[in-house]
mmCIF file of the N, C-alpha and C atoms, coordinates in Angstrom:
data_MODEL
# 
_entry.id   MODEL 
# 
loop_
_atom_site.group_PDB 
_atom_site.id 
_atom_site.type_symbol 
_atom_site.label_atom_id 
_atom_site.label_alt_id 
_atom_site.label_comp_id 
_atom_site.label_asym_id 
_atom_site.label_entity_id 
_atom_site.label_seq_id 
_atom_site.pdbx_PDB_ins_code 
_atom_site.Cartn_x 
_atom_site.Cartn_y 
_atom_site.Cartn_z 
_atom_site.occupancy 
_atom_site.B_iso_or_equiv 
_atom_site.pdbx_formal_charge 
_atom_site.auth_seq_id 
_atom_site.auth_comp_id 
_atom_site.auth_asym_id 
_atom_site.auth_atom_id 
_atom_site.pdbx_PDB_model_num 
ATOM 1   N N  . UNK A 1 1  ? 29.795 50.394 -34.929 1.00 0.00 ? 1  UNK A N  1 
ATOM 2   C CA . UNK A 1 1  ? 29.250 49.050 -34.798 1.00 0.00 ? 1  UNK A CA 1 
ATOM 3   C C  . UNK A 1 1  ? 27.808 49.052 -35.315 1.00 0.00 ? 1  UNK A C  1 
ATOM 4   N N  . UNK A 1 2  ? 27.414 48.393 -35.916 1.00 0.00 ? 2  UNK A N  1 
ATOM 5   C CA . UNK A 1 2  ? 26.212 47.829 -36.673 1.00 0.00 ? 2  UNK A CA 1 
ATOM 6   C C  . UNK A 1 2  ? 24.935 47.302 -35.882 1.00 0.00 ? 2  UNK A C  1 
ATOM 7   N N  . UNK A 1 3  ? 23.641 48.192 -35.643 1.00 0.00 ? 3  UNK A N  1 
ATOM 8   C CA . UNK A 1 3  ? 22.833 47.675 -34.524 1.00 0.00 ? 3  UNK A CA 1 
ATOM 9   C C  . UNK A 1 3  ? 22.328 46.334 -35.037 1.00 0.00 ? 3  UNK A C  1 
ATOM 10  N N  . UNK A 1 4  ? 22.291 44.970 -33.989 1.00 0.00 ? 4  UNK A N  1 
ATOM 11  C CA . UNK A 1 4  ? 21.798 44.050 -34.045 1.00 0.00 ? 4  UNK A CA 1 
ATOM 12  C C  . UNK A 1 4  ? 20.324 44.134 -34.695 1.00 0.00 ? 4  UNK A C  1 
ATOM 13  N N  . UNK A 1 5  ? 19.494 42.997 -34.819 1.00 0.00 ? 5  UNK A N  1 
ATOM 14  C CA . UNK A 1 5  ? 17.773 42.612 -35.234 1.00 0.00 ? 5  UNK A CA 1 
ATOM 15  C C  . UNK A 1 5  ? 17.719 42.605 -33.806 1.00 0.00 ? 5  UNK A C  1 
ATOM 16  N N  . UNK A 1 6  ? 16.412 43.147 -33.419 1.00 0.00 ? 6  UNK A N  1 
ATOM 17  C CA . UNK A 1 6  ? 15.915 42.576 -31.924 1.00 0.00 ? 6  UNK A CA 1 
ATOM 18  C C  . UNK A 1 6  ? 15.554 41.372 -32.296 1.00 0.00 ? 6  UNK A C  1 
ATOM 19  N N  . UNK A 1 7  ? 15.063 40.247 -33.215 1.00 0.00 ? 7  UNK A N  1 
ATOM 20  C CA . UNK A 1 7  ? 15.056 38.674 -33.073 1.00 0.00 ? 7  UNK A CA 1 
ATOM 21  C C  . UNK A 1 7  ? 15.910 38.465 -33.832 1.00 0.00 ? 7  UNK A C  1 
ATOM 22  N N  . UNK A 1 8  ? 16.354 37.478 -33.871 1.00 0.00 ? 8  UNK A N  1 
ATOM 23  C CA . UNK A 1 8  ? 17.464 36.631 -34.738 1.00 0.00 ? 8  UNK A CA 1 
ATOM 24  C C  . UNK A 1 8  ? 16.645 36.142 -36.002 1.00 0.00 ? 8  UNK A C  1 
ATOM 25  N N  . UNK A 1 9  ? 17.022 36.498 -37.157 1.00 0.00 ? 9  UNK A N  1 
ATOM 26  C CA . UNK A 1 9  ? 16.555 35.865 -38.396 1.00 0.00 ? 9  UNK A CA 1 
ATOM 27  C C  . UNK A 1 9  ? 16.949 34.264 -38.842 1.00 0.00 ? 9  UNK A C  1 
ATOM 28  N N  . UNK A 1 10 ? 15.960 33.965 -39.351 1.00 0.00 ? 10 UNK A N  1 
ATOM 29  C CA . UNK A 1 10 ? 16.503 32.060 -40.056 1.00 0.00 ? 10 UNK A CA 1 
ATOM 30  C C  . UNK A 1 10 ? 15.779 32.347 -41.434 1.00 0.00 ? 10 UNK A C  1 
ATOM 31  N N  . UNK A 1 11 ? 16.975 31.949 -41.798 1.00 0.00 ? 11 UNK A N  1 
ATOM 32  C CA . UNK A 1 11 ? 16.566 31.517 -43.555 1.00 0.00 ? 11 UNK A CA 1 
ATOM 33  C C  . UNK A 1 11 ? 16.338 30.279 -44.077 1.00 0.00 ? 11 UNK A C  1 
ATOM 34  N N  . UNK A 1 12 ? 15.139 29.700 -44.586 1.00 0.00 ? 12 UNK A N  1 
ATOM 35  C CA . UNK A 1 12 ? 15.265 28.319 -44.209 1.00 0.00 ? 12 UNK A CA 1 
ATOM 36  C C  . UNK A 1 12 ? 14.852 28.560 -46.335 1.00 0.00 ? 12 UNK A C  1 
ATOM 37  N N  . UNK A 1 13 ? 15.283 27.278 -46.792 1.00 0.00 ? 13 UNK A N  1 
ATOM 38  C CA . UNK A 1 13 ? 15.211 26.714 -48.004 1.00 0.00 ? 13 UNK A CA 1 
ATOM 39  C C  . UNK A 1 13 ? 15.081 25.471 -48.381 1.00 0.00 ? 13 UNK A C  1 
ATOM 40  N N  . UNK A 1 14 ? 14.272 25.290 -49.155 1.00 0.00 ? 14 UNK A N  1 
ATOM 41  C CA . UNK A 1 14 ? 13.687 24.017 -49.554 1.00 0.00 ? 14 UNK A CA 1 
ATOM 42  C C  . UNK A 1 14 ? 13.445 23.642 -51.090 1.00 0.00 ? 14 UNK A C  1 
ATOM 43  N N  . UNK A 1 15 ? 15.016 22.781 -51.075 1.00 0.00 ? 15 UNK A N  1 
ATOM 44  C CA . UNK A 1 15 ? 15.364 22.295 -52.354 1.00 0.00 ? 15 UNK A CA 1 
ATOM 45  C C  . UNK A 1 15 ? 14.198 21.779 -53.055 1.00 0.00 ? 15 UNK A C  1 
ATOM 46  N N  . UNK A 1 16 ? 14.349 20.328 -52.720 1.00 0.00 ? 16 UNK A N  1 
ATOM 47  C CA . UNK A 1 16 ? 13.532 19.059 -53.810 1.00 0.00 ? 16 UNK A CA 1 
ATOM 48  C C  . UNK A 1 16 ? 12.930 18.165 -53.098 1.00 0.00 ? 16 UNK A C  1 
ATOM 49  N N  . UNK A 1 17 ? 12.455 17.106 -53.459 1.00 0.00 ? 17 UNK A N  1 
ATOM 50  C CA . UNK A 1 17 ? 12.275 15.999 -52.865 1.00 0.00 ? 17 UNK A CA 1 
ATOM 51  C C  . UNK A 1 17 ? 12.364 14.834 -53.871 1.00 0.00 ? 17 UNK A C  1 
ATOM 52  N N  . UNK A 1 18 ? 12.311 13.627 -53.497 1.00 0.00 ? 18 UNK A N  1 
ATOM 53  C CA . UNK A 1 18 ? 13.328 12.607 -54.730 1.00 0.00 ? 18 UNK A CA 1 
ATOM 54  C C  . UNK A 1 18 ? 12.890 11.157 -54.250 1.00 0.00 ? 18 UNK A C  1 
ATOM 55  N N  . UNK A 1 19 ? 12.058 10.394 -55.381 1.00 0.00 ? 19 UNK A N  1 
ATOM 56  C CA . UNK A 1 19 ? 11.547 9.363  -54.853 1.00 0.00 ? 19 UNK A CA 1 
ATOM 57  C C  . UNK A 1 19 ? 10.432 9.344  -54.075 1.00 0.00 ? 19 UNK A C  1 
ATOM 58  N N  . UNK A 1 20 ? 8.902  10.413 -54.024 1.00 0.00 ? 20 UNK A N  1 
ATOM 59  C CA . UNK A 1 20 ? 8.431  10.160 -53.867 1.00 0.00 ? 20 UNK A CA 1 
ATOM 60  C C  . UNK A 1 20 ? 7.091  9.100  -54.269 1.00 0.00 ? 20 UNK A C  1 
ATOM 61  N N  . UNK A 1 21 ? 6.774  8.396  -53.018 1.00 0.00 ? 21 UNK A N  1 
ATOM 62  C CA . UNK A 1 21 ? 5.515  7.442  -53.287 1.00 0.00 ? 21 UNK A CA 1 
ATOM 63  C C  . UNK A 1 21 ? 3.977  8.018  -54.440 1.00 0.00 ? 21 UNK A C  1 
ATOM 64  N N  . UNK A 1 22 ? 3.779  6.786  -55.144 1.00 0.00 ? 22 UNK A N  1 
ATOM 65  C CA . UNK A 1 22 ? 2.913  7.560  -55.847 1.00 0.00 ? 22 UNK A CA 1 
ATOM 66  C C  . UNK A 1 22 ? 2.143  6.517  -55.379 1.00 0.00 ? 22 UNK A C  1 
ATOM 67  N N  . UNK A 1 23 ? 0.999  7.027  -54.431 1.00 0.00 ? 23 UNK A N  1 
ATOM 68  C CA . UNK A 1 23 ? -0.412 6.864  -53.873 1.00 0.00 ? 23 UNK A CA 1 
ATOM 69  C C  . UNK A 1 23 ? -1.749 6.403  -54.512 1.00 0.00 ? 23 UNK A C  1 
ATOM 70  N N  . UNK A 1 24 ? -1.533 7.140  -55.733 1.00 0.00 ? 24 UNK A N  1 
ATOM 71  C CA . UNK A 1 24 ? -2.544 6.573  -57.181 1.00 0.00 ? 24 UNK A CA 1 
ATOM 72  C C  . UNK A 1 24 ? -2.475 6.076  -57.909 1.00 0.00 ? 24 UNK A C  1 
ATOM 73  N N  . UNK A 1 25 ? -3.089 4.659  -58.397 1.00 0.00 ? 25 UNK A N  1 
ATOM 74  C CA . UNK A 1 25 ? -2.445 4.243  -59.539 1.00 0.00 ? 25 UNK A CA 1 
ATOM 75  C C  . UNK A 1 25 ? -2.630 4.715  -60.810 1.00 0.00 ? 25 UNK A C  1 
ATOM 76  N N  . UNK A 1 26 ? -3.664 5.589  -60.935 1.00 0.00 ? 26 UNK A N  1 
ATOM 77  C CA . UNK A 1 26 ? -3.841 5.893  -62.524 1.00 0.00 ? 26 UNK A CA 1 
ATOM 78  C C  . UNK A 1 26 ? -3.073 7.798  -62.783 1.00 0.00 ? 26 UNK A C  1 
ATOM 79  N N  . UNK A 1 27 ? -2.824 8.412  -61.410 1.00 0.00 ? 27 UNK A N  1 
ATOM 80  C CA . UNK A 1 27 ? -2.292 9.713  -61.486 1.00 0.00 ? 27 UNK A CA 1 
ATOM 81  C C  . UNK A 1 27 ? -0.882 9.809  -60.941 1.00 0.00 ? 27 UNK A C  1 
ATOM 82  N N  . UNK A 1 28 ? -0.191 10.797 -61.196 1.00 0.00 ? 28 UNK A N  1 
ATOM 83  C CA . UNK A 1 28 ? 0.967  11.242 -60.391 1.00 0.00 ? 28 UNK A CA 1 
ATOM 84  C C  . UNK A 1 28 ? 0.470  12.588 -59.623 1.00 0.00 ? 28 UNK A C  1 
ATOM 85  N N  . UNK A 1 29 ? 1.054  12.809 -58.395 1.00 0.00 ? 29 UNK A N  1 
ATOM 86  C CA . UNK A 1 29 ? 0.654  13.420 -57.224 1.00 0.00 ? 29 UNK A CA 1 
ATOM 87  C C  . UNK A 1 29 ? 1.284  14.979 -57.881 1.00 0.00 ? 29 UNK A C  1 
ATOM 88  N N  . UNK A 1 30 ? 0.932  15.844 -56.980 1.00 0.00 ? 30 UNK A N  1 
ATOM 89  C CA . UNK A 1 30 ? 1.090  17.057 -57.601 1.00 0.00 ? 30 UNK A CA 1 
ATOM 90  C C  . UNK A 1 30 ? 1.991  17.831 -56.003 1.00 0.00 ? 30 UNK A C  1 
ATOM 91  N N  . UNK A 1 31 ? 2.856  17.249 -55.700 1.00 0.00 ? 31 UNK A N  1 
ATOM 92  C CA . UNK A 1 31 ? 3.381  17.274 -54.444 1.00 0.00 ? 31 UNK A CA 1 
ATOM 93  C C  . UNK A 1 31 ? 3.836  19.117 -54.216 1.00 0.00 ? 31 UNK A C  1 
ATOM 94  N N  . UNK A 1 32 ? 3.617  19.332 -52.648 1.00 0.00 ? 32 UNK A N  1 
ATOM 95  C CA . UNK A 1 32 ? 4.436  20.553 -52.332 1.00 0.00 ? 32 UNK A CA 1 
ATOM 96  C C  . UNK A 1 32 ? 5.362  20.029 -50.644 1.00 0.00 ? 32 UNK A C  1 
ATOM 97  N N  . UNK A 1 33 ? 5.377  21.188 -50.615 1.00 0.00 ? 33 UNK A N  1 
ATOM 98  C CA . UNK A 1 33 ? 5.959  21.244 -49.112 1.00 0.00 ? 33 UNK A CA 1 
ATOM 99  C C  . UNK A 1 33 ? 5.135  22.167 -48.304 1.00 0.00 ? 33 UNK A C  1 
ATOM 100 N N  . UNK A 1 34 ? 5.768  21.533 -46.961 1.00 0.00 ? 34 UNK A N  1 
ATOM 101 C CA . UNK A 1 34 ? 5.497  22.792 -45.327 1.00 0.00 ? 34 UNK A CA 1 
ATOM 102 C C  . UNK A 1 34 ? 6.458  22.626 -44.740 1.00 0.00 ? 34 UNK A C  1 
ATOM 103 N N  . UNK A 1 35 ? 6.729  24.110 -44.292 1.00 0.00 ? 35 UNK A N  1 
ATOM 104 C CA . UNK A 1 35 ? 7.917  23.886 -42.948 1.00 0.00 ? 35 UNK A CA 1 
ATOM 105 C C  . UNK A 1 35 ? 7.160  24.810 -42.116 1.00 0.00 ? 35 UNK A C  1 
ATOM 106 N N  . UNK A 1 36 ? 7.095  23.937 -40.799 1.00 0.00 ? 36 UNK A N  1 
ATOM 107 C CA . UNK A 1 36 ? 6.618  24.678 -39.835 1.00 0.00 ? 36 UNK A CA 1 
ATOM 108 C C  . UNK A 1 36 ? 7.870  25.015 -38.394 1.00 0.00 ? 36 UNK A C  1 
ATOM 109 N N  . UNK A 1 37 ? 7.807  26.648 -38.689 1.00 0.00 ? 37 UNK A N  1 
ATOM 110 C CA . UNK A 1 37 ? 9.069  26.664 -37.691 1.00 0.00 ? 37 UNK A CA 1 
ATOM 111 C C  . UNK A 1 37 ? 8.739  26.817 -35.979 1.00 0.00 ? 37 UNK A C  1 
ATOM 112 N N  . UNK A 1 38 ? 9.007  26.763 -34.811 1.00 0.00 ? 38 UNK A N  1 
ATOM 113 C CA . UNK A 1 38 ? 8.934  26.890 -33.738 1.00 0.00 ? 38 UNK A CA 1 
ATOM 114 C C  . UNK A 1 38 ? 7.238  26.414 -33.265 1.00 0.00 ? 38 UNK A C  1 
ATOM 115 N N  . UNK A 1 39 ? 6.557  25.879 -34.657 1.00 0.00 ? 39 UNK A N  1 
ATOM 116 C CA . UNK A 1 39 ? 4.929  25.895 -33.859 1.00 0.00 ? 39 UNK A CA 1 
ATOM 117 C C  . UNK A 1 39 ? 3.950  26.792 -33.830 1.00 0.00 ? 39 UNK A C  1 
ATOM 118 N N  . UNK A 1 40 ? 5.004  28.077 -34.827 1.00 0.00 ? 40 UNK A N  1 
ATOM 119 C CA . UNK A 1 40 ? 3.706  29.357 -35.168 1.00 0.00 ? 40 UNK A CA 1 
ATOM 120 C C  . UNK A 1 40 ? 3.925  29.939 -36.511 1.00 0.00 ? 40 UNK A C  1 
ATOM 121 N N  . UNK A 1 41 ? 5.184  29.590 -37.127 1.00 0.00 ? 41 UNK A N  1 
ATOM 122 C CA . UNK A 1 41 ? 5.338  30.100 -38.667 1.00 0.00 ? 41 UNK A CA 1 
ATOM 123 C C  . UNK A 1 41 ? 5.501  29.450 -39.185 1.00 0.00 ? 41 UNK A C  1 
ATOM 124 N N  . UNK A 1 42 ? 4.381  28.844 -40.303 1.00 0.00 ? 42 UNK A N  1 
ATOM 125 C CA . UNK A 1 42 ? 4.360  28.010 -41.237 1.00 0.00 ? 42 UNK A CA 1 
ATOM 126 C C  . UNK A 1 42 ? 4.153  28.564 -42.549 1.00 0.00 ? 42 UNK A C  1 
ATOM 127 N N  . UNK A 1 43 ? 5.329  28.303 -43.634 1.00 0.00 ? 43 UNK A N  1 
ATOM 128 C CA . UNK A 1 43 ? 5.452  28.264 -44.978 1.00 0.00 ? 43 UNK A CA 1 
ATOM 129 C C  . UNK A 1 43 ? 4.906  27.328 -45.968 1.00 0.00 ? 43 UNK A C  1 
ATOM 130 N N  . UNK A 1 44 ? 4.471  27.219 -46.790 1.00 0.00 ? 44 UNK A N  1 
ATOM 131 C CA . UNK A 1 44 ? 4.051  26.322 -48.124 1.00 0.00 ? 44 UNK A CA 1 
ATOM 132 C C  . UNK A 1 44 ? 4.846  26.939 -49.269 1.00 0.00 ? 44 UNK A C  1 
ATOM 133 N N  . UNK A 1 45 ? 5.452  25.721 -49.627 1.00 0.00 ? 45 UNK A N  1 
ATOM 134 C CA . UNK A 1 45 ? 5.702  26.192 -51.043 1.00 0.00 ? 45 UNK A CA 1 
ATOM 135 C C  . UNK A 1 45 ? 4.578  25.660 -52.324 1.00 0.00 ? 45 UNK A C  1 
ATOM 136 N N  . UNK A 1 46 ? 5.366  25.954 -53.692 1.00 0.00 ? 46 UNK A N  1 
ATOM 137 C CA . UNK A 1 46 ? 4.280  26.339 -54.373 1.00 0.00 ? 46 UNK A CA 1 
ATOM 138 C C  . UNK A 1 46 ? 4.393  24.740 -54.762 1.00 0.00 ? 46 UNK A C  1 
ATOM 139 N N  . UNK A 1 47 ? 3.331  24.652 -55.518 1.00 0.00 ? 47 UNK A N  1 
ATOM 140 C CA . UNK A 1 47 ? 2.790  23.268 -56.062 1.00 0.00 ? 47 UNK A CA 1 
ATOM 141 C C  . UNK A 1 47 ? 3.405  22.458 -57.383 1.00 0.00 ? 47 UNK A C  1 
ATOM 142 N N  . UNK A 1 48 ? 4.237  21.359 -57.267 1.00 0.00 ? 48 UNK A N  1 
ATOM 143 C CA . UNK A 1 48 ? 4.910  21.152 -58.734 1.00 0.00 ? 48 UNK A CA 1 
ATOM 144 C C  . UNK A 1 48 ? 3.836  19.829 -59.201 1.00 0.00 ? 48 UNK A C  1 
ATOM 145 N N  . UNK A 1 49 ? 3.497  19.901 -60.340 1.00 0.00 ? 49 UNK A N  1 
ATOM 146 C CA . UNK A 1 49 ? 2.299  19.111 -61.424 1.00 0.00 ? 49 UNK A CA 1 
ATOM 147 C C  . UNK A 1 49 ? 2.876  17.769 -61.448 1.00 0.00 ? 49 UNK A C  1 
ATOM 148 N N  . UNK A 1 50 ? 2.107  16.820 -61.602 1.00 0.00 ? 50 UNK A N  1 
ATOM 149 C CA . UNK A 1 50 ? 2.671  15.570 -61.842 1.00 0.00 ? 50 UNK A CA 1 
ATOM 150 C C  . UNK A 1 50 ? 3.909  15.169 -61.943 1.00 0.00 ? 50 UNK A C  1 
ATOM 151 N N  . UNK A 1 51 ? 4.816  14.906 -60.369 1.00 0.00 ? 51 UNK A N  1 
ATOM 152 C CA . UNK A 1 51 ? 6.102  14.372 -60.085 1.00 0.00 ? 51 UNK A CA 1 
ATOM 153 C C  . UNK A 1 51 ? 6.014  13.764 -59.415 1.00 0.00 ? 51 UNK A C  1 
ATOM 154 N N  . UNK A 1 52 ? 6.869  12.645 -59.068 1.00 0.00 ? 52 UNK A N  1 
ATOM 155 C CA . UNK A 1 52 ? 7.670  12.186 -57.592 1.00 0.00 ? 52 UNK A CA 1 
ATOM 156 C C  . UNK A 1 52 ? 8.631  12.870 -57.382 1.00 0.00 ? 52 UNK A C  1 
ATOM 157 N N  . UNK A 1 53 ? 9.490  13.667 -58.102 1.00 0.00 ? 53 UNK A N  1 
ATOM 158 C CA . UNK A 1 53 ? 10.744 14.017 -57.795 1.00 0.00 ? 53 UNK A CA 1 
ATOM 159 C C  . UNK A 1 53 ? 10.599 15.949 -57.976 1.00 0.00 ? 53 UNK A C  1 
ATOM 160 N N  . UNK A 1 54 ? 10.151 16.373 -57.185 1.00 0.00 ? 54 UNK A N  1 
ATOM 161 C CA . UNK A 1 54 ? 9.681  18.085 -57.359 1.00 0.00 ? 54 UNK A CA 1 
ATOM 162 C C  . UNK A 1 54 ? 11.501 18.673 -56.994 1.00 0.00 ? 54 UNK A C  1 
ATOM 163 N N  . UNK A 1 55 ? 11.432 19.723 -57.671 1.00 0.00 ? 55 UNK A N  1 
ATOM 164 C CA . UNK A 1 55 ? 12.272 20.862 -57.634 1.00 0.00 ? 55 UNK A CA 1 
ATOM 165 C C  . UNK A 1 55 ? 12.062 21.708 -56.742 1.00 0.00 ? 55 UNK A C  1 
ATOM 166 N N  . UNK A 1 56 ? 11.827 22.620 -55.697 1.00 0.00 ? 56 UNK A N  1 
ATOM 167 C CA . UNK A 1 56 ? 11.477 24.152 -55.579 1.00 0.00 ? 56 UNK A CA 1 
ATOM 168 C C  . UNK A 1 56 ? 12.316 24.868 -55.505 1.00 0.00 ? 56 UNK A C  1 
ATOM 169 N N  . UNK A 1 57 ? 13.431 24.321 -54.905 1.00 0.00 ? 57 UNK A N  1 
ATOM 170 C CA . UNK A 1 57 ? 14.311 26.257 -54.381 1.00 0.00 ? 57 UNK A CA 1 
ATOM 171 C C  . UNK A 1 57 ? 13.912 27.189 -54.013 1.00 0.00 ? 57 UNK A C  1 
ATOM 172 N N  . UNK A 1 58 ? 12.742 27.035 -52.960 1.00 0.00 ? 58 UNK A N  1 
ATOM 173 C CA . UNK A 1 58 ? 12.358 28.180 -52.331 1.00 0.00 ? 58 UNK A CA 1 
ATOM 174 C C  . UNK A 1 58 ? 12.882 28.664 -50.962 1.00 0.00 ? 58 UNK A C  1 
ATOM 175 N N  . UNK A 1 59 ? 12.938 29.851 -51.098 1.00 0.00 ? 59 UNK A N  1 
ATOM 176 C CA . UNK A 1 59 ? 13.499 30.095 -49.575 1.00 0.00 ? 59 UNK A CA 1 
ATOM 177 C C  . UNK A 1 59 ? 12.337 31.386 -49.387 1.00 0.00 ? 59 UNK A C  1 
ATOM 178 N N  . UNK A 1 60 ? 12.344 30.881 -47.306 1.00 0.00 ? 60 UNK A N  1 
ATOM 179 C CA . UNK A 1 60 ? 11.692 31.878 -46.349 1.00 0.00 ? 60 UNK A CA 1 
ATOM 180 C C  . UNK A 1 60 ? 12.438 32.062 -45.595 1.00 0.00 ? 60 UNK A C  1 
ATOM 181 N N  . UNK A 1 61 ? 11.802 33.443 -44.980 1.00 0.00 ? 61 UNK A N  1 
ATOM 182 C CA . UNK A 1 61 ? 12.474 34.258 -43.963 1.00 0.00 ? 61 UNK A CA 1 
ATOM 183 C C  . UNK A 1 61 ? 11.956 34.444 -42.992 1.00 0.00 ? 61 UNK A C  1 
# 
């Protein structure tokens, strides 16, 4: 039998976002993300350049 993790792992991933508001009228926003898990591990992903509609596919562990 295969020893367990003493904590349980989460894999969390963070596609896109689609339709975001653009705030400026003369720029487009340079949008990212945060996921903040339980209130003490917080991720950022990386920064996509002038979109409303960002890509990432990032995943944390």
């Amino acid at each position: 039998m295969a020893d367990l993790p003493a904590q349980p792992n989460l894999r969390v991933t963070i596609i896109a976002a689609d339709g975001l508001y653009k705030r400026d009228v003369f720029r487009f926003p340079d949008p990212f993300a945060v996921a903040t898990i339980n209130g003490e591990q917080t991720k950022t992903t990386g920064v996509i350049k002038k979109t409303l509609n960002p890509y990432w596919n990032e995943s944390f562990d």
